[in-house]
C-alpha distance (Angstrom), angle and dihedral (degrees) to the residues before:
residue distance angle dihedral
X1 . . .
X2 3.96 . .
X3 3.50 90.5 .
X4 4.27 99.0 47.0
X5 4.07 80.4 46.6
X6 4.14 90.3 50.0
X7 3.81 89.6 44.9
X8 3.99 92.0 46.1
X9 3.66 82.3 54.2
X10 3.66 106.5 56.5
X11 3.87 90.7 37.6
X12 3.89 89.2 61.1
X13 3.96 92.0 43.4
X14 3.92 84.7 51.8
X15 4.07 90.1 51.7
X16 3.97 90.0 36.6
X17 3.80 87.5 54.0
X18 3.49 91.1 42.7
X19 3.63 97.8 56.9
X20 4.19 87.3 45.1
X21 3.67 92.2 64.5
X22 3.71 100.0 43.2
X23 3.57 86.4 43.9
X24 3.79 91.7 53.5
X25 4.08 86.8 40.6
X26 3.78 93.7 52.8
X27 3.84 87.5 41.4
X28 4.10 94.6 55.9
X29 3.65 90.4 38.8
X30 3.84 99.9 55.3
X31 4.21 94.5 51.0
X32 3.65 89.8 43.2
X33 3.88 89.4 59.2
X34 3.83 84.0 46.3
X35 3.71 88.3 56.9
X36 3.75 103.5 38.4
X37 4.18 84.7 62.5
X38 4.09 90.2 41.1
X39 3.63 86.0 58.4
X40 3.94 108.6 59.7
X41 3.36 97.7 69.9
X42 3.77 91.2 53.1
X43 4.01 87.7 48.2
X44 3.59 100.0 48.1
X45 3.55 105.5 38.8
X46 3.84 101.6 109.0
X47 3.99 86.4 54.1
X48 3.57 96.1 46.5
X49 3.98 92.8 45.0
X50 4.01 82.8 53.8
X51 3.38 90.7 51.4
X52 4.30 97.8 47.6
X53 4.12 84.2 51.1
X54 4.00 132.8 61.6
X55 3.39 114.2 -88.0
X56 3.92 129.5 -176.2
X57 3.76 117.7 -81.9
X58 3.93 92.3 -134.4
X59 3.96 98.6 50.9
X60 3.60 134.9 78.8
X61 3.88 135.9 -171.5
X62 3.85 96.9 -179.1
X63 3.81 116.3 80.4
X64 3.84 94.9 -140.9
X65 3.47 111.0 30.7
X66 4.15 141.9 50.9
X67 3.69 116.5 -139.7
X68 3.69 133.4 -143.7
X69 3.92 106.9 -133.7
X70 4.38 115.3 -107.4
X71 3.75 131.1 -167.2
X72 3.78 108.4 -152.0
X73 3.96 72.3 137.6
X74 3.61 139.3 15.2
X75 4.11 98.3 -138.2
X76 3.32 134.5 17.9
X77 3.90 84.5 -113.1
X78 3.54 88.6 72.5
X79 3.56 89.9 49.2
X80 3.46 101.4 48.5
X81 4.55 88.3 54.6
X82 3.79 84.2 50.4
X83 3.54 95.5 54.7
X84 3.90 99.0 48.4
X85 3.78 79.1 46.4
X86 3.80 91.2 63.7
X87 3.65 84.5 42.5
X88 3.25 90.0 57.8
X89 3.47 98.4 46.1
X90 3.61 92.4 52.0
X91 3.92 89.4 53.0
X92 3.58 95.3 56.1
X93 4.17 98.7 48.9
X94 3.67 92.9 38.2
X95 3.96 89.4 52.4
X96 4.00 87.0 47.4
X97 3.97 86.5 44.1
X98 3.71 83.2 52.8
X99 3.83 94.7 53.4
X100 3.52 88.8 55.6
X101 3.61 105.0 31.1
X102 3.68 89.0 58.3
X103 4.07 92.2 49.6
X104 3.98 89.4 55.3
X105 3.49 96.0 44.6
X106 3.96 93.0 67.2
X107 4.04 86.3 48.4
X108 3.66 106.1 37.1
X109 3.77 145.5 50.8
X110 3.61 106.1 -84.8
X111 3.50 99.8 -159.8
X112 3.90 85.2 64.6
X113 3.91 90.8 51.7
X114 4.00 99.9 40.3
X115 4.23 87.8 49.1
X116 4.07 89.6 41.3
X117 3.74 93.6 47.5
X118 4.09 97.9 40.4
X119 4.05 99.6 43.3
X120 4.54 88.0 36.7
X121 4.41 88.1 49.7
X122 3.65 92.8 42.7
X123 4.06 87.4 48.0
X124 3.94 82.4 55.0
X125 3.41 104.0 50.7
X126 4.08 92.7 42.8
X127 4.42 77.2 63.1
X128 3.93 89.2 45.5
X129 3.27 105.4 49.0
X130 4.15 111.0 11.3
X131 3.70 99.5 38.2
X132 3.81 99.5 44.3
X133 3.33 88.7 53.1
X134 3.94 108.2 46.4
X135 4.08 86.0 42.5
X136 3.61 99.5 42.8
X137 3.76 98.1 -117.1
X138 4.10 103.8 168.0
X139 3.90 92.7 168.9
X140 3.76 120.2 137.1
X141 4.29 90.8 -151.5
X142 3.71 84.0 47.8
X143 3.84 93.0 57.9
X144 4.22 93.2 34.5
X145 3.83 89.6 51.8
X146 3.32 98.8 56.4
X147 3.52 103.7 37.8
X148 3.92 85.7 56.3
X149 3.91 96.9 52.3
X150 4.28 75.6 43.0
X151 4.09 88.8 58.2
X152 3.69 93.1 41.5
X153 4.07 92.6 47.1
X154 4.00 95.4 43.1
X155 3.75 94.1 49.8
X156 4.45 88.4 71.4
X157 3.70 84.8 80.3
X158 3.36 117.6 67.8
X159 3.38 110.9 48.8
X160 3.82 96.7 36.7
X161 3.62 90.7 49.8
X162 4.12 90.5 46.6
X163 3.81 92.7 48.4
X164 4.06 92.9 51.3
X165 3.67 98.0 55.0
X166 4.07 87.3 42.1
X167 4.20 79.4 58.2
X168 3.75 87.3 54.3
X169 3.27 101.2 36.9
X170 3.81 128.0 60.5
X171 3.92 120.9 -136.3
X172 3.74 100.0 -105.7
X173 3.83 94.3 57.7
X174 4.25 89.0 36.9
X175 4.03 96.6 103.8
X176 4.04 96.7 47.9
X177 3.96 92.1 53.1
X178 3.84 98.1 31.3
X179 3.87 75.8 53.0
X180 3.92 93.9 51.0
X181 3.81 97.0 34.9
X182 4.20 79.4 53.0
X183 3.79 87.1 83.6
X184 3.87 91.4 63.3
X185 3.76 89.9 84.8
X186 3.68 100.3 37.4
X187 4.13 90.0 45.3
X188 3.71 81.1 55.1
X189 3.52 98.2 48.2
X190 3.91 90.1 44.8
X191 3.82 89.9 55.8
X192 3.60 97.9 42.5
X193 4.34 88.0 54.3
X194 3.80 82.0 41.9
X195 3.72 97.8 52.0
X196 3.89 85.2 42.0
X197 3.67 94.7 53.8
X198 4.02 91.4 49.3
X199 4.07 99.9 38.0
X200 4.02 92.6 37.0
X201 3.94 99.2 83.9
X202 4.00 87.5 60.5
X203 3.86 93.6 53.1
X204 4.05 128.1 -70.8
X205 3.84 89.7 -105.9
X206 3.85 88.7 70.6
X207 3.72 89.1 52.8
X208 4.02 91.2 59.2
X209 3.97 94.4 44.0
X210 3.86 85.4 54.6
X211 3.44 98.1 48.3
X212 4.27 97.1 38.4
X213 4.02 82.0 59.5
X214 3.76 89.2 48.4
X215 3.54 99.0 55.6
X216 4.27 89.7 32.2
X217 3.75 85.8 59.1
X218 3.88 97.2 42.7
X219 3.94 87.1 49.1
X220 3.67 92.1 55.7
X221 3.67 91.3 53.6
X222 3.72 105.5 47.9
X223 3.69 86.2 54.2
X224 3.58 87.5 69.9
X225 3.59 110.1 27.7
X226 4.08 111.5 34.4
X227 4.13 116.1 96.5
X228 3.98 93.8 -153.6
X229 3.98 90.5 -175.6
X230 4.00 130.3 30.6
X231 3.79 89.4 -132.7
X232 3.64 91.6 55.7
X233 4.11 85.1 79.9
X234 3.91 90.0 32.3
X235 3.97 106.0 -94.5
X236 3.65 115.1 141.3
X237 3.67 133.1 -117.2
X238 4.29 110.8 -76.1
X239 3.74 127.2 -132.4
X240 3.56 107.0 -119.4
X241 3.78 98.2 -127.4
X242 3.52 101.9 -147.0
X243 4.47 104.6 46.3
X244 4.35 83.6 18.4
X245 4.22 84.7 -132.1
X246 3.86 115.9 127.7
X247 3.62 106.1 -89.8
X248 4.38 100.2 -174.9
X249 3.91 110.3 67.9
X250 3.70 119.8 176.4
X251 4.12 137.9 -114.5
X252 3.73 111.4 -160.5
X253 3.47 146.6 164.0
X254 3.42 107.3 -74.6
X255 4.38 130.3 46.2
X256 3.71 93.4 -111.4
X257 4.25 98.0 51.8
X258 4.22 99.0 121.3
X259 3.35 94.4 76.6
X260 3.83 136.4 -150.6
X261 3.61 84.5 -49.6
X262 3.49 112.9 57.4
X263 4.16 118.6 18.1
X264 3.84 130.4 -162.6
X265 3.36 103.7 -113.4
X266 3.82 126.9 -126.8
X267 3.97 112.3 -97.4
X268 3.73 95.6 -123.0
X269 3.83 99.7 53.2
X270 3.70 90.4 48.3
X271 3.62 86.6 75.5
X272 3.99 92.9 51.7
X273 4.37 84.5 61.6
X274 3.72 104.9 112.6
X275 3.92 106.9 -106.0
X276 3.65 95.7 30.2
X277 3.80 113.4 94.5
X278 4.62 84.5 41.2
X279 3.51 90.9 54.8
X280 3.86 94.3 43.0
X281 3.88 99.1 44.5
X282 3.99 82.6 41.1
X283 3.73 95.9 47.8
X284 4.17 86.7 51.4
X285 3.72 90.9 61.6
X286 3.78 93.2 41.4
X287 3.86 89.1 48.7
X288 3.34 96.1 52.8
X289 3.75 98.8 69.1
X290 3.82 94.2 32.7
X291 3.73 90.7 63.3
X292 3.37 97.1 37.3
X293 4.03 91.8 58.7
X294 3.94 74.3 44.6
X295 3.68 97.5 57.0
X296 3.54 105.5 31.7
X297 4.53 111.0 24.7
X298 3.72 84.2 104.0
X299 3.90 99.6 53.4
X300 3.96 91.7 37.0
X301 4.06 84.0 51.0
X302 3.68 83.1 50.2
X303 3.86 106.1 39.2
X304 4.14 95.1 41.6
X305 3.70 94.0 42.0
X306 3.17 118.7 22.8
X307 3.58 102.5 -125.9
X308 4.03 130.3 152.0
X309 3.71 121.9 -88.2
X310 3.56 89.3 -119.5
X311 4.06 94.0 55.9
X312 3.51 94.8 39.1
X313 4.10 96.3 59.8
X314 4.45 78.3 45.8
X315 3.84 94.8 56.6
X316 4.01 92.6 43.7
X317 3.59 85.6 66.7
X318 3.60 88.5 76.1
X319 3.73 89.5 67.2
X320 3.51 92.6 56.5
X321 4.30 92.3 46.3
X322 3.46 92.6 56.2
X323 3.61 90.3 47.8
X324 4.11 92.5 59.1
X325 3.40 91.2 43.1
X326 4.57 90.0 52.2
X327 3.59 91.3 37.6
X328 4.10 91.1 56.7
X329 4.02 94.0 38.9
X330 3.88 92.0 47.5
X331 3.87 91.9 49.2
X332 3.46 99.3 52.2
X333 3.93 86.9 46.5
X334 3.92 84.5 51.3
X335 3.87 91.8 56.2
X336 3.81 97.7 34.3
X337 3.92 96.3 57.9
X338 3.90 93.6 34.6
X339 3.56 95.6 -130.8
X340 4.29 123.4 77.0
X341 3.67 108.5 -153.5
X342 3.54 105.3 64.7
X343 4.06 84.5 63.2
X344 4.06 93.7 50.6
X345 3.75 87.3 45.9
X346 4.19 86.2 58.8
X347 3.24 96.4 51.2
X348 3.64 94.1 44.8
X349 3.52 88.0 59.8
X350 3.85 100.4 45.6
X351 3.81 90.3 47.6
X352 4.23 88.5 67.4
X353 3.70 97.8 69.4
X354 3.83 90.3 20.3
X355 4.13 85.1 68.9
X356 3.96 93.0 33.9
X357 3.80 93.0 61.3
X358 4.05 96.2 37.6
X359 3.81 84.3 54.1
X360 4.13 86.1 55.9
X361 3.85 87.8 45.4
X362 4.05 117.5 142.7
X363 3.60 123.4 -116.6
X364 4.17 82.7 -98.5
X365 3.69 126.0 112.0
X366 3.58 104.2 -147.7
X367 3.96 87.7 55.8
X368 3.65 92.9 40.2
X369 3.49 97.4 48.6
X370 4.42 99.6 45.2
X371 3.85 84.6 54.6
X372 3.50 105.0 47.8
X373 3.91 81.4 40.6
X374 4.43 79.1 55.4
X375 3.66 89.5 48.8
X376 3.53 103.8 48.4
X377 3.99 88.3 47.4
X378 3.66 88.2 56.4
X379 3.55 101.2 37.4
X380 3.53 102.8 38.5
X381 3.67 102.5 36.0
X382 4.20 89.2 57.2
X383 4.07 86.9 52.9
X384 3.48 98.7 47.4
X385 4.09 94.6 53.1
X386 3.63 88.4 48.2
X387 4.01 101.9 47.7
X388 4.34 90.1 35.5
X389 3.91 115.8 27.6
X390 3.55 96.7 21.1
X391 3.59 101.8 43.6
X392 3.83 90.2 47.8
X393 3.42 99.6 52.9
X394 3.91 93.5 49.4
X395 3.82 88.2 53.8
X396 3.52 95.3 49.0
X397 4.22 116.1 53.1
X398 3.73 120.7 131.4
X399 4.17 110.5 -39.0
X400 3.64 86.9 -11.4
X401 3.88 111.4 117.9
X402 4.22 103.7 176.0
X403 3.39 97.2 124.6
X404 4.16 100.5 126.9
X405 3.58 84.3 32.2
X406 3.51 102.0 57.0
X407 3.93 95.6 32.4
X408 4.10 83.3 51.0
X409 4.24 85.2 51.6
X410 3.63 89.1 49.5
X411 3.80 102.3 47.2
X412 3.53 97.1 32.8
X413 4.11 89.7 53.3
X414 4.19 81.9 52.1
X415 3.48 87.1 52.5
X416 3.83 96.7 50.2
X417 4.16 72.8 62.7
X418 4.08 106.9 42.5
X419 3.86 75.7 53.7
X420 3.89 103.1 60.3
X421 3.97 86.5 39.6
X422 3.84 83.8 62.5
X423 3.48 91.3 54.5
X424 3.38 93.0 44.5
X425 3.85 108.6 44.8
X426 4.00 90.1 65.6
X427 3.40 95.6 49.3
X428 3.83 100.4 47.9
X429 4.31 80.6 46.4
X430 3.48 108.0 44.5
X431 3.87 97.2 34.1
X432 3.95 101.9 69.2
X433 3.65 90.4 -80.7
X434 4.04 127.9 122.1
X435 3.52 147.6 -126.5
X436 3.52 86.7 -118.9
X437 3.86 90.0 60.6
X438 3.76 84.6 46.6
X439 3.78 98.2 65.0
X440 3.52 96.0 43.3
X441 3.25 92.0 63.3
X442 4.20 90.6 51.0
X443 3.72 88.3 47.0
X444 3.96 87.8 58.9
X445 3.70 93.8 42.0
X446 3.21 81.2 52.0
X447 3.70 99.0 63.6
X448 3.58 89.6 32.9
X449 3.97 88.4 73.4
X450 3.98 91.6 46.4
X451 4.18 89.3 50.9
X452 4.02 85.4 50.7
X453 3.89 97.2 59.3
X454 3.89 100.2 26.0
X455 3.66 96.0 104.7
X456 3.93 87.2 46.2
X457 4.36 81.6 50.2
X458 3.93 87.1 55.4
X459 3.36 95.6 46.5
X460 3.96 91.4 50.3
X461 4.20 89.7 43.0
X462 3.87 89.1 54.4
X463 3.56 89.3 40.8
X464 4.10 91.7 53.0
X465 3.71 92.3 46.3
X466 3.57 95.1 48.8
X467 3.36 90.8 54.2
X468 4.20 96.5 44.2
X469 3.75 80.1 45.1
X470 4.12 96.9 61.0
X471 4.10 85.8 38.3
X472 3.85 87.7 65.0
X473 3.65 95.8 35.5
X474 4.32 86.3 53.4
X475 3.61 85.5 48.0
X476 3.66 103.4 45.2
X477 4.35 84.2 49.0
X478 3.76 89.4 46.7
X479 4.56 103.6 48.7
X480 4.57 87.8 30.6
X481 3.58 103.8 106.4
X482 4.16 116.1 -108.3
């Protein structure tokens, strides 16, 4: 009997395991289709700008094809303010997407929302970008329309995503596969400047038709395939090794699946939980300069330098590297030490002279591309412990189940903040100002995140000594002699 019970034992770890890493596959696949369609805009901006404003009859800057001139606007000025207005745009709905997103995800079946929202965006920006194109439709509501709906759709990923690994995953191991899972985005927004810089030369619209089927198809498929919740297949709830609370939680069909144990929690008190409204006012100032690297790398590669379209969406790549490689350092920090903040707080700091001497970068692109590899460790690595690890462990402590809500809170607030950068990044560009100006501005938003969670730092660093203090004092006790 022992040994039937030992074998049952390992076979279910096997299957538990199993499920863990196609879990965490699913997971990483789903936000880097997300990403891969959030990119083209970003990638083909310059083109499409040249394409919304005259252009001479007798030049071409497509390999394959000879364009008629348009005037949606009259310089590329123009262009440029309506395209951080779209950016905008998309900021605001996507951070009221998150808001609400993040409420349903702690009520409903998430699989349900993640394939919804993924196939429904990718739908949207197939009409944005592939069928204003092939039909000629230069119409500023056309574009803002669907870019909304766009912001609205793309904001089901995050937190649902987030919240399913945290049911996988227990607490004490959080920061090290947050930190992995962190390259979900970045892969995305590596393949999306990829597919740009091989589809480009036979017209942008191609590159949004490719990538709409991409995310269509990848919809359809974590519908059927991706386990959201370890009691959707009948595992029960873990013991999170390292605080000994249950760590999985479960979405199911119906609004009222938690449970007398654990209850979604209402929207409005989330906000009251200790931590919540630093890390959200933080995370908008932090936000802000991630997306706008996001949003506009490519053009600044363009404007300052001078280089192609096609090399410019290459070299922003870099950005996204040294984000993997920050977001996987700074979790494992997060999980060795025990306590998160002190590592955000780091990077924080390193990203101020990190940005300050990218900003001073030669026209070189070995130099360029090792510090905007530095930056986007810095910067990067610091956002994704504070909208993943962070976010889920706040949401879930004892019977509290908030994690989608309070991940949703803490995004959406950062979004609130990507959008004003949007609004502001044209402006500051297009109105006599400078890039120079520009990064100022990130350096102090910057340091405006850092001065948000300091006091939750100090906490942390007295918390880390205290504990390193009672080590020694055990050890001291245990080798003096009796």
């Amino acid at each position: 009997m022992p040994i039937l019970e030992t074998t049952y034992d390992i076979n279910m770890n096997r299957r538990k395991l199993f499920f863990k890493i196609n879990a965490f596959l699913y997971a990483f696949m789903a936000y880097s289709l997300y990403h891969i369609n959030r990119k083209v805009f970003s990638a083909v901006k310059t083109t499409m700008s040249k394409i919304w404003t005259p252009q001479d009859l007798n030049s071409t800057f497509y390999e394959f094809d000879q364009w008629n001139k348009h005037d949606l606007f009259s310089t590329s000025e123009e262009a440029g303010y309506f395209m951080g207005t779209l950016d905008m745009v998309f900021m605001i709905f996507f951070a009221i997407g998150l808001y609400i997103s993040g409420s349903l995800g702690d009520r409903i079946n998430m699989r349900k929302i993640l394939a919804f929202g993924l196939i429904s965006s990718s739908i949207s920006i197939f009409f944005f970008g592939f069928i204003s194109e092939r039909f000629q439709i230069y119409n500023i509501y056309w574009y803002l329309v669907f870019y909304i709906i766009t912001g609205l759709l793309q904001s089901t990923g995050r937190p649902i995503v987030i919240s399913a690994i945290g049911n996988w995953f227990p607490k004490s191991k959080r920061g090290r596969i947050m930190g992995i899972w962190s390259a979900s985005p970045l892969a995305g927004n590596m393949i999306g400047s990829y597919l740009a810089y091989l589809i480009l030369p036979f017209g942008y619209e191609y590159v949004y038709l490719t990538t709409s089927l991409v995310g269509i198809t990848g919809g359809i498929v974590i519908y059927y395939g991706f386990v959201v919740s370890p009691q959707e297949i009948g595992f029960p709830l873990e013991v999170d090794e390292a605080v000994g609370q249950p760590s999985i939680t479960s979405s199911q069909e119906t609004s009222n699946q938690n449970g007398p144990e654990q209850k979604a929690i209402n929207f409005f008190k989330a906000f009251l939980i200790p931590g919540v409204i630093a890390y959200a006012i933080g995370f908008a100032c932090l936000k802000f300069v991630n997306y706008s690297f996001f949003f506009w790398l490519p053009y600044y590669l363009h404007d300052v330098y001078n280089w192609t379209d096609t090399k410019s969406d290459f070299f922003s790549m870099f950005y996204d590297l040294g984000g993997i490689f920050g977001s996987l350092l700074a979790g494992l920090g997060s999980d060795w030490l025990g306590v998160r903040s002190p590592v955000v707080g780091l990077c924080l700091l390193l990203a101020c002279p990190a940005m300050g001497a990218y900003y001073g970068s030669p026209n070189n692109h070995l130099i360029n591309g090792l510090l905007l590899f530095l930056v986007g460790a810095c910067i990067i690595g610091a956002s994704i412990i504070i909208s993943t690890a962070i976010a889920a462990d706040i949401g879930q402590q004892g019977k509290l189940e908030a994690k989608a809500t309070i991940i949703g809170i803490i995004e959406g607030t950062g979004s609130f903040g990507a959008a004003i950068g949007q609004l502001l990044i044209p402006r500051l560009r297009f109105t006599g100002g400078n890039w120079y100006l520009i990064f100022l501005i990130f350096i102090g938003m910057t340091f405006l995140t850092l001065l948000c969670i300091l006091k939750i730092i100090w906490k942390d660093i007295l918390l880390l000594r205290e504990k390193y203090r009672s080590r020694y004092l055990h050890l001291q006790e245990e080798t003096s002699p009796s």
